[in-house]
C-alpha positions in Angstrom: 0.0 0.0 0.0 1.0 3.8 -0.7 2.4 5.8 2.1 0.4 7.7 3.6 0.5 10.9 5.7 0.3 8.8 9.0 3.2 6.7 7.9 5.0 10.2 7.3 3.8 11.6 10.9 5.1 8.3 12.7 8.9 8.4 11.0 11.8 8.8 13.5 12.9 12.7 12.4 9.4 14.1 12.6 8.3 12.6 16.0 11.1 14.1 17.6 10.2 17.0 16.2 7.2 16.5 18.7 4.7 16.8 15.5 0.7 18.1 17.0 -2.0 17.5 14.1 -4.1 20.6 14.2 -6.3 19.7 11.8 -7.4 17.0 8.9 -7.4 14.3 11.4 -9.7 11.9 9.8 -7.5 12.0 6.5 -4.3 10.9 7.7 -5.0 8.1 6.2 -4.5 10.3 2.6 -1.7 8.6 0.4 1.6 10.8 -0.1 2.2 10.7 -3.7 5.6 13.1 -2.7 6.9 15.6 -0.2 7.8 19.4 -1.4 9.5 21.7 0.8 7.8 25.0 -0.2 8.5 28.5 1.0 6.4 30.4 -1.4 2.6 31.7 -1.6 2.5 30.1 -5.0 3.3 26.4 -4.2 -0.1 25.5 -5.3 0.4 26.0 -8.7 3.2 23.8 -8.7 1.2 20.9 -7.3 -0.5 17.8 -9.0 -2.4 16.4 -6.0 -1.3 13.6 -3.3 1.9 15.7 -2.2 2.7 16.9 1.5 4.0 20.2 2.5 6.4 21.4 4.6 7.5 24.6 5.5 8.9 27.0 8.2 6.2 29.5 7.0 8.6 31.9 6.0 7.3 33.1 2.8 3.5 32.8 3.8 1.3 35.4 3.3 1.4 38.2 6.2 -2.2 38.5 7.1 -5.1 36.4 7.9 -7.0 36.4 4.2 -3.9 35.8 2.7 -3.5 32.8 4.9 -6.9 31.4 4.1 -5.8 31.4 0.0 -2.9 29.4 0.8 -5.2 26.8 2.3 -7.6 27.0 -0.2 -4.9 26.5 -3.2 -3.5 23.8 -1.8 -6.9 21.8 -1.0 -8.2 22.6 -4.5 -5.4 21.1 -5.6 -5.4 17.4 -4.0 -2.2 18.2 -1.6 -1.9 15.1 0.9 -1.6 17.5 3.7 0.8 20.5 4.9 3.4 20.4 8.2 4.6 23.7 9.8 7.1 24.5 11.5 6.9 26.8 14.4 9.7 28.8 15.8 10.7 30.9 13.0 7.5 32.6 11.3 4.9 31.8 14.0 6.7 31.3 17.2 4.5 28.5 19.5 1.5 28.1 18.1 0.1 28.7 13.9 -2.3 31.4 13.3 -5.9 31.0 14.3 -7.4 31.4 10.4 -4.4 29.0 9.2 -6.0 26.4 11.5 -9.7 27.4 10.9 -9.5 27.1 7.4 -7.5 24.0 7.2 -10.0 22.3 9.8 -13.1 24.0 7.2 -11.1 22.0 4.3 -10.3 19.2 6.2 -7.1 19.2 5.1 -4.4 17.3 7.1 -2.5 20.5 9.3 0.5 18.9 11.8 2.3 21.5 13.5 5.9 20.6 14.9 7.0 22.0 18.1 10.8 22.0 17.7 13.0 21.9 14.7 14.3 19.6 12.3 16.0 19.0 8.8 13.4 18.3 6.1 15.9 16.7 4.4 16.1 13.9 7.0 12.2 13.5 6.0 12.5 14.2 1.8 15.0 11.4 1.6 13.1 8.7 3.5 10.0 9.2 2.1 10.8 9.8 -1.5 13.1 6.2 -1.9 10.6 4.6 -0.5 8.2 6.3 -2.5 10.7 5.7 -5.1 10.8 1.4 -4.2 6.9 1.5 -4.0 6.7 2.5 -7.7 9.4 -0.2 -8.5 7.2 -2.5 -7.0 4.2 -1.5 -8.7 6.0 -1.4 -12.1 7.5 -4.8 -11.1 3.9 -6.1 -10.2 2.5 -5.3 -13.0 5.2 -6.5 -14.6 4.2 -9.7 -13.3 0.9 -9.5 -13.7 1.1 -9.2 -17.8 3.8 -12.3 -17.3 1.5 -14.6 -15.9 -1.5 -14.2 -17.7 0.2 -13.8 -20.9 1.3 -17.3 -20.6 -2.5 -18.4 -19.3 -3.8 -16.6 -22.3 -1.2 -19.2 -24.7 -2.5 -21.8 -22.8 -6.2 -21.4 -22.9 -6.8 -21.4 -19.2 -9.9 -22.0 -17.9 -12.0 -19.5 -15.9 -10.8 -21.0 -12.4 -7.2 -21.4 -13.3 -7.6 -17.7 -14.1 -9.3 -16.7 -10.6 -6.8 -18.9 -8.6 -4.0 -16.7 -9.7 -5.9 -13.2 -9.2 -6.8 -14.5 -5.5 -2.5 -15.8 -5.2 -1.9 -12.5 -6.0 -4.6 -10.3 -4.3 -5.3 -12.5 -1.6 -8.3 -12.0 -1.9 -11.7 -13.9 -2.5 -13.0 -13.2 -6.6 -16.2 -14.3 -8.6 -16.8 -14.8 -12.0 -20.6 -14.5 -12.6 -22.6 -13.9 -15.7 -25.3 -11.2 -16.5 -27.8 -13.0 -14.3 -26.0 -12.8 -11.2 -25.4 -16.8 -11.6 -22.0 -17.7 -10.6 -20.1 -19.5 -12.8 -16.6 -19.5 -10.9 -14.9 -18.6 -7.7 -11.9 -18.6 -5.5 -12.8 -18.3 -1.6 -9.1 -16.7 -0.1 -9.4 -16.2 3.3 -13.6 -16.9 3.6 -15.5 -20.1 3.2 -17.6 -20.9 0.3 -20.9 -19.8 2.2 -19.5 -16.5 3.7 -18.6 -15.3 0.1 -21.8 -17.0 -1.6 -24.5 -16.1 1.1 -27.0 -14.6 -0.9 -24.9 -14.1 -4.0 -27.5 -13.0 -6.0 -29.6 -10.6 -4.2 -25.9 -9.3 -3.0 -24.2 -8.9 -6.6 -28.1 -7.0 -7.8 -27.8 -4.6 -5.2 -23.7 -3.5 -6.7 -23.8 -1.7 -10.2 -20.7 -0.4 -11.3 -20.3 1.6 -14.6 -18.7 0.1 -17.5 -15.0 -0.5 -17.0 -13.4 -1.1 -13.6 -14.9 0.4 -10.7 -15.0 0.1 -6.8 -18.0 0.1 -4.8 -17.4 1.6 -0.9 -20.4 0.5 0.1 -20.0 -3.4 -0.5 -15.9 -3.3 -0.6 -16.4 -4.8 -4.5 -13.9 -3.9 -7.1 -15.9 -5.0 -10.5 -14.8 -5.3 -13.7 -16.9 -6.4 -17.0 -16.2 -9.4 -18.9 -16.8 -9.2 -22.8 -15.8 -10.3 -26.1 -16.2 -8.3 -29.1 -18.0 -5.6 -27.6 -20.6 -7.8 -26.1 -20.3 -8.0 -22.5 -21.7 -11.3 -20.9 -20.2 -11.2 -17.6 -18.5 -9.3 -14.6 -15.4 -10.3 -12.3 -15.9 -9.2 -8.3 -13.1 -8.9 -6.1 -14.0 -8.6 -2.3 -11.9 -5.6 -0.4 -11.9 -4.6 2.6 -11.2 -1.0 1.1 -10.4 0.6 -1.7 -7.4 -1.4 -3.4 -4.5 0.3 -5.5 -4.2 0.6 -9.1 -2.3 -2.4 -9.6 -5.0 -4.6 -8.3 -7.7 -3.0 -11.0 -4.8 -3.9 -13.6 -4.7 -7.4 -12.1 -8.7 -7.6 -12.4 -8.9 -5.8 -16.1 -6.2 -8.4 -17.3 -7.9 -11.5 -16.0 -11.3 -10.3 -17.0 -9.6 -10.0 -21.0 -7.7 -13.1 -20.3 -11.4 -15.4 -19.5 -12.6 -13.4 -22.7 -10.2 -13.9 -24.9 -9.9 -17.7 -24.0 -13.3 -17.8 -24.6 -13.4 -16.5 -28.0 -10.3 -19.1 -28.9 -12.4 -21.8 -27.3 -16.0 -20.9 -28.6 -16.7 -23.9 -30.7 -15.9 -25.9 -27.3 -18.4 -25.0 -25.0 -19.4 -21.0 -23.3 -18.4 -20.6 -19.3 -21.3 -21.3 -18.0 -21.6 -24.9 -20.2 -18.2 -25.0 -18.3 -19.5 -24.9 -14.9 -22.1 -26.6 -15.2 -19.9 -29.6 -17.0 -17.3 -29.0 -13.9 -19.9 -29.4 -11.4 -22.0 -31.9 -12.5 -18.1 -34.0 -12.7 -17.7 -33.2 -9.0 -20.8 -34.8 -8.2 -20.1 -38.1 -10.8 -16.2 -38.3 -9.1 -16.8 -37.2 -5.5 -14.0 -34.1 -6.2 -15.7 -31.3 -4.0 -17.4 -31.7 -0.6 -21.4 -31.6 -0.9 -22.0 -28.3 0.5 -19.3 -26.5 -1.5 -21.5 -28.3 -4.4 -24.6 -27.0 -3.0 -23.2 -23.9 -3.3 -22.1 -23.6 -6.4 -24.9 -25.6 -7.8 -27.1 -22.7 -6.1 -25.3 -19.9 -7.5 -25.9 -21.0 -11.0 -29.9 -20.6 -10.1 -30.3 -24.5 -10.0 -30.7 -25.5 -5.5 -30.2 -29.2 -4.9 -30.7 -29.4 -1.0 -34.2 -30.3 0.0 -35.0 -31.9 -3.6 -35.5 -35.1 -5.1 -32.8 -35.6 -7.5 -32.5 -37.8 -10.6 -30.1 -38.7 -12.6 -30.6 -38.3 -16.7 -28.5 -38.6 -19.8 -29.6 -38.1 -23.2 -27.2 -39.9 -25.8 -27.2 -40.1 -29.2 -28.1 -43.4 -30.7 -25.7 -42.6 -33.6 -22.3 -40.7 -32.0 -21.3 -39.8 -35.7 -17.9 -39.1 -37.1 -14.5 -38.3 -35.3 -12.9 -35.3 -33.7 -13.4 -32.0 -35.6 -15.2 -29.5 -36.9 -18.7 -32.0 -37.6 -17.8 -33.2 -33.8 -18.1 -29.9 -32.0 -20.8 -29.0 -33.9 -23.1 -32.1 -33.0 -22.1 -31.5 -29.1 -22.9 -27.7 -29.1 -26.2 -29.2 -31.6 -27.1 -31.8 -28.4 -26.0 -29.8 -25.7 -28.3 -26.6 -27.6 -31.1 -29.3 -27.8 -30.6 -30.1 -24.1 -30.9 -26.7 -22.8 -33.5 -25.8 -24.5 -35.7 -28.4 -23.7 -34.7 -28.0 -20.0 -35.7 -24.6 -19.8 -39.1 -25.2 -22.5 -40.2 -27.7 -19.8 -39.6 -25.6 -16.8 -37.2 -28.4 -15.1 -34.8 -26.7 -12.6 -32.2 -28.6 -13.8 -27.8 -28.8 -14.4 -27.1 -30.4 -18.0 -23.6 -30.6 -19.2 -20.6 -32.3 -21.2 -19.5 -34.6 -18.0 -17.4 -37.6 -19.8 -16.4 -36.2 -23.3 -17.7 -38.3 -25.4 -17.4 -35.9 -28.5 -21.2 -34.9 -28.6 -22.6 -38.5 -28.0 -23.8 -37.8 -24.7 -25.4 -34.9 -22.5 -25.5 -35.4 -18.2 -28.1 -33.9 -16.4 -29.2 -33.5 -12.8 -33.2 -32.9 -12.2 -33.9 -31.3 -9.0 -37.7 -31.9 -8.4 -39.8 -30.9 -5.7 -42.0 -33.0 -3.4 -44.8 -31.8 -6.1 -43.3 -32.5 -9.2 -43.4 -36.0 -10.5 -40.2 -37.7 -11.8 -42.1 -39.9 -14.7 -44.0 -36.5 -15.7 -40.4 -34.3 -15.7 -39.3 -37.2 -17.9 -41.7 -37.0 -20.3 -41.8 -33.7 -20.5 -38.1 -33.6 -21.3 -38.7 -36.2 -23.6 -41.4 -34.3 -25.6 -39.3 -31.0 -25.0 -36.4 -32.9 -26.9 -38.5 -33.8 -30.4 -39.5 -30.2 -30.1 -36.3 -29.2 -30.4 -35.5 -31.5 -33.4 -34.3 -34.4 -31.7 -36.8 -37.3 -31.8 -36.7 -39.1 -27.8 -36.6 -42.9 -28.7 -35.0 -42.6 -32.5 -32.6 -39.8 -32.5 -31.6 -39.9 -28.8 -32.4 -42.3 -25.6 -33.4 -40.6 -22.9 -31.9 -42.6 -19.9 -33.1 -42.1 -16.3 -31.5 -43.4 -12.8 -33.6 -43.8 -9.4 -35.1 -40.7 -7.7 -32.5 -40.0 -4.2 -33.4 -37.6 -1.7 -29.6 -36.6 -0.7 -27.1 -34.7 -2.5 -24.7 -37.4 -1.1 -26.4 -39.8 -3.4 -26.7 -38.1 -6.7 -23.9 -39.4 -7.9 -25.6 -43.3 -7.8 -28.4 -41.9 -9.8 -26.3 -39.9 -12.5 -24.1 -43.7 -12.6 -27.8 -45.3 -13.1 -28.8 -43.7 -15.8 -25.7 -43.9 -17.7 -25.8 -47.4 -17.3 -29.7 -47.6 -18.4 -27.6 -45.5 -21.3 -25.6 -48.1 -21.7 -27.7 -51.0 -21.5 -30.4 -49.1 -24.4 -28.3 -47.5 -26.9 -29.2 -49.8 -29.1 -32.6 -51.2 -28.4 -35.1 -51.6 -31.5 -37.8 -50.4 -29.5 -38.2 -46.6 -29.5 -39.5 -45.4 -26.5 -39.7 -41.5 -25.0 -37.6 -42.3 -21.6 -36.2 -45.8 -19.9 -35.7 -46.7 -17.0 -33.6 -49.6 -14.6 -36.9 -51.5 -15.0 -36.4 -51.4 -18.9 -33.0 -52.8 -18.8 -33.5 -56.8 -17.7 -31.1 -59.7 -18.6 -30.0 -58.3 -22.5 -29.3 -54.7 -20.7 -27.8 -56.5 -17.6 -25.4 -58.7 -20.1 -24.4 -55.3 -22.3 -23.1 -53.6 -19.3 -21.2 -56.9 -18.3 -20.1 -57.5 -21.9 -16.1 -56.4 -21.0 -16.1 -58.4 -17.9 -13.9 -61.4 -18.5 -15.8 -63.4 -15.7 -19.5 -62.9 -18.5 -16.4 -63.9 -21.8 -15.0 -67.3 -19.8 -18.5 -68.4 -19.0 -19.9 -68.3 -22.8 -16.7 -70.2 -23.5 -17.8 -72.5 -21.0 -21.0 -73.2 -21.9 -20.4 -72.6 -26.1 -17.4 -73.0 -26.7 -17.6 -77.3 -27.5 -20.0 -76.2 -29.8 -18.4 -73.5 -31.7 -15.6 -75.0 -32.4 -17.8 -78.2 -33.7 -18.8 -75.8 -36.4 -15.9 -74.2 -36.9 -14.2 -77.7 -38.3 -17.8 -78.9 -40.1 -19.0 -75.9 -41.6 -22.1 -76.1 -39.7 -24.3 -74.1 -37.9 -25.1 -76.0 -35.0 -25.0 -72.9 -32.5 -27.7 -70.9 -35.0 -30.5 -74.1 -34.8 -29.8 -73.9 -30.8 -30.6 -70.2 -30.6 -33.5 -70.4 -32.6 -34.9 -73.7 -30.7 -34.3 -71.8 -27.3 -35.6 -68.8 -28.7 -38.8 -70.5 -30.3 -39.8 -71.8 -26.3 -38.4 -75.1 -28.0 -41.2 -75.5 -30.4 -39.6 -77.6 -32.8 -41.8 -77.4 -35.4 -41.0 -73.8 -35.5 -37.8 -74.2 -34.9 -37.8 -76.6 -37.9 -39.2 -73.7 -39.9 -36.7 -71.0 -39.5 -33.7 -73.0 -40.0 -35.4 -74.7 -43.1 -35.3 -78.2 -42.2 -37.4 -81.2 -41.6 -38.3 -82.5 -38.2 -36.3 -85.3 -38.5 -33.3 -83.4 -39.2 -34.0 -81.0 -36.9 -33.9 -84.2 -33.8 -30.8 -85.4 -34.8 -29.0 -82.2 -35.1 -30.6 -81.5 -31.1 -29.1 -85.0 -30.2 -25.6 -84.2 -32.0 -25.7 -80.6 -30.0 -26.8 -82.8 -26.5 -23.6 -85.1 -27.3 -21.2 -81.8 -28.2 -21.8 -80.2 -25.3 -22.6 -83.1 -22.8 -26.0 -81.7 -21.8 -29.7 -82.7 -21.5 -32.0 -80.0 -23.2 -34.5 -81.5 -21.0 -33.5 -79.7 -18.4 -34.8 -76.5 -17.7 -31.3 -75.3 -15.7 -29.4 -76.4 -18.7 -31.6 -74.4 -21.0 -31.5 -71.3 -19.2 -27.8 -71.1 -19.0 -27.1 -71.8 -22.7 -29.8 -69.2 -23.5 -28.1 -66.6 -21.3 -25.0 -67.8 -23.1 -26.3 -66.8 -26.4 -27.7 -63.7 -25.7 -24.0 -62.2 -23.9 -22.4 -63.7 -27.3 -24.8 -62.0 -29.2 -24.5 -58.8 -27.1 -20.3 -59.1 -27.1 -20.7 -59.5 -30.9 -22.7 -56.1 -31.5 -26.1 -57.5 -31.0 -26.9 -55.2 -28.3 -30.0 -55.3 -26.8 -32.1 -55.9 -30.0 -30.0 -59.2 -31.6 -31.7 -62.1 -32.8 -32.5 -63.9 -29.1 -34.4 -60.4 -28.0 
């Protein structure tokens, strides 16, 4: 911070020149920009603002009027405050309209009581005035270093706040023109002392364009735009008015979050950003609940005392590779998304949580005792063909189990990306599924990787297959479609285009292959589960030819 004309008062050469502040009390607090030892009627006019005065008096006007202009000159002016000193002009004490006037002004007045060398004052103050601006050209210095090199990097919004708070040490918010907030760094508070009633707060603070400082709440607020559209506004908490260098440090990450924004808009806008960030906290446990709750809150979307469910929309046809086409199916999905969220009135979070290059959109329902978790389904699921995404052709619509704890959010966003899973490729078009739509084909899709699911259709198949493989038959086709025919052998017969009495021995030849008794209902069931995880681990999914 700047010297001030306290820090002046308190150096060892003026207090034993037993200084006596006459006047201007309340503003010793001024900053001293530099010290002038004046001797003229005139020094005014030689003045910028922010410097303190001294003099013996010497060459101050000789009556009371004149006395009164010198004070007024040099408060009109900015001056940081004057010190006197008496013995030579004014004897023991200043004059009576010197003081007056400088107490009407409120302009810092010290008198000292014995003399001294100014020059014992001049040099202190001025190298260290001298070493404060070396500092601040050294910060800011420092400042364009560091995000520069974020800037090259593409930094996200929080990488950008952590540094302004390392470097103010103070708490900062990034927030959007809705008072939502979309990022934050706590310094010294907690997340609910600097997010208590964000909103209402951040309403009540309006700053004029550019960088301003707001006494009344302590924020220092900067807008956030991009091509002369301004979308945002940075807030640094201070406990008072901060020097210039810290308005630098806010202007340069503000234009550092905008310009990474422009480089990155075909990836996803800040606010997709948090909502993607948060929603992978919940999925990965990486934040404690509350400081979720928060955050989750300060976007407009509160998840304490709700009913939360898990959804994920995913496209039944992910489409081509990384580029262009890519980012432009996952802004097309994620644009669907939204819109259907907000068309159908759901408070909701939907976002980009595992990447999957626009297959796949997460969201997280917060529902009220009121509102019914099949009906927000549906009407997501209608929202979505408005849109232009048909729910059950273009997209499955995947839910998870209702929870009633922020805890356990994360089992129901896990849910329905396994219903996701277990559906993608179902033949049967529906507007939402659920874990009650997933039974043994789903079950089998999301175990098709486990080795334990591959060993045991080797087990029970494998005789069989490899029967075929040396014949050139198709042995393991007439089983699937006896199984899957409730062992009606006459239809059986049919679909493999044989007669009966083929059909027999071929069931005895697969009986002898395999050492098992089709009689048995056991043996049945586990070569039919058999067939449908072969068929699922081949691509069959949950619509292959045993469905």
């Amino acid at each position: 911070m700047p010297m001030t004309v306290r820090d002046v008062l308190e150096l060892p050469a003026l207090q034993q020149a037993g200084p006596r502040v006459m006047a201007g009390r309340d503003r010793l607090d001024a900053p001293v920009r530099w010290v002038h030892v004046a001797e003229i009627p005139e020094i005014a006019d030689l003045l910028r603002g922010g410097e303190l005065v001294l003099t013996t008096g010497i060459g101050l006007p000789p009556d009371d009027d004149g006395l009164r202009r010198w004070i007024d000159g040099l408060a009109a002016v900015g001056a940081a405050g004057v010190v006197v000193e008496l013995g030579r002009r004014f004897g023991g004490t200043l004059p009576a309209a010197l003081v007056e006037q400088a107490r009407s002004r409120n302009l810092p007045l010290v008198a000292l009581q014995r003399e001294m060398r100014f020059v014992a004052v001049t040099e202190v103050v001025h190298s260290v005035i001298v070493e404060e601006q070396t500092a601040e050209l050294l910060a800011k210095d420092e400042i364009h270093r560091i995000f520069t090199e974020l800037s090259v990097e593409g930094a996200e919004p929080r990488q950008v706040l952590r540094e302004v708070t390392r470097l103010s040490r103070r708490p900062v918010v990034l927030e959007n023109l809705s008072h939502q907030v979309l990022a934050y760094e706590t310094g010294p508070l907690s997340a609910e002392e600097l997010l208590d009633r964000w909103e209402t707060r951040s309403r009540a603070v309006e700053v004029p364009s550019g960088t301003g400082y707001e006494p009344r709440s302590g924020w220092l607020v900067t807008g956030v735009e991009a091509r002369g559209n301004r979308w945002g506004r940075l807030v640094l908490l201070c406990d008072q008015e901060p020097p210039a260098r810290t308005s630098v440090l806010l202007e340069r990450a503000a234009s550092t979050i905008a310009l990474n924004q422009l480089v990155a808009r075909d990836d996803s806008s800040v606010e997709r950003q948090a909502r993607s960030s948060l929603l992978w906290s919940i999925v990965n446990h990486s934040a404690p609940t509350r400081d979720v709750a928060l955050r989750a809150r300060g976007l407009g979307v509160p998840l304490e005392q709700r009913r939360l469910l898990g959804v994920v929309v995913r496209r039944r046809r992910p489409g081509p590779g990384p580029g262009a086409e890519m980012n432009a199916r996952r802004r097309e999905l994620l644009d669907a998304v939204e819109t259907a969220v907000r068309d159908c009135g759901l408070s909701a979070l939907a976002g980009d949580v595992n990447g999957l290059g626009g297959a796949e959109v997460t969201v997280l329902v917060a529902l009220t005792d009121a509102e019914s978790d099949e009906a927000a389904l549906l009407g997501l699921s209608t929202a979505l063909t408005r849109a232009g995404l048909q729910a059950g052709s273009d997209v499955v619509v995947a839910a998870g189990s209702v929870v009633r704890s922020l805890d356990l959010a994360r089992r129901s966003l896990i849910e329905a990306a396994q219903v996701a899973d277990a559906t993608a490729h179902t033949a049967e078009p529906r507007p939402f599924y659920r874990l009650l739509d997933v039974r043994l084909r789903g079950l089998l899709y999301l175990l098709r990787d486990d080795v334990r699911l591959q060993t045991f259709v080797e087990r029970e198949l494998g005789p069989l297959l490899s029967y075929d493989e040396r014949h050139g038959t198709n042995h393991v086709a007439l089983l699937e479609a006896y199984l899957v025919e409730g062992r009606n052998k006459r239809r059986a017969a049919e679909e493999m285009s044989l007669s009966r009495s083929a059909l027999y021995q071929r069931l005895q030849l697969i009986e002898r292959v395999l050492g098992v008794d089709l009689d048995s209902s056991e043996r049945r069931l586990s070569l039919h589960v058999a067939l449908t995880a072969r068929d699922v681990m081949r691509g069959g999914g949950i619509s292959g030819a045993a469905g």
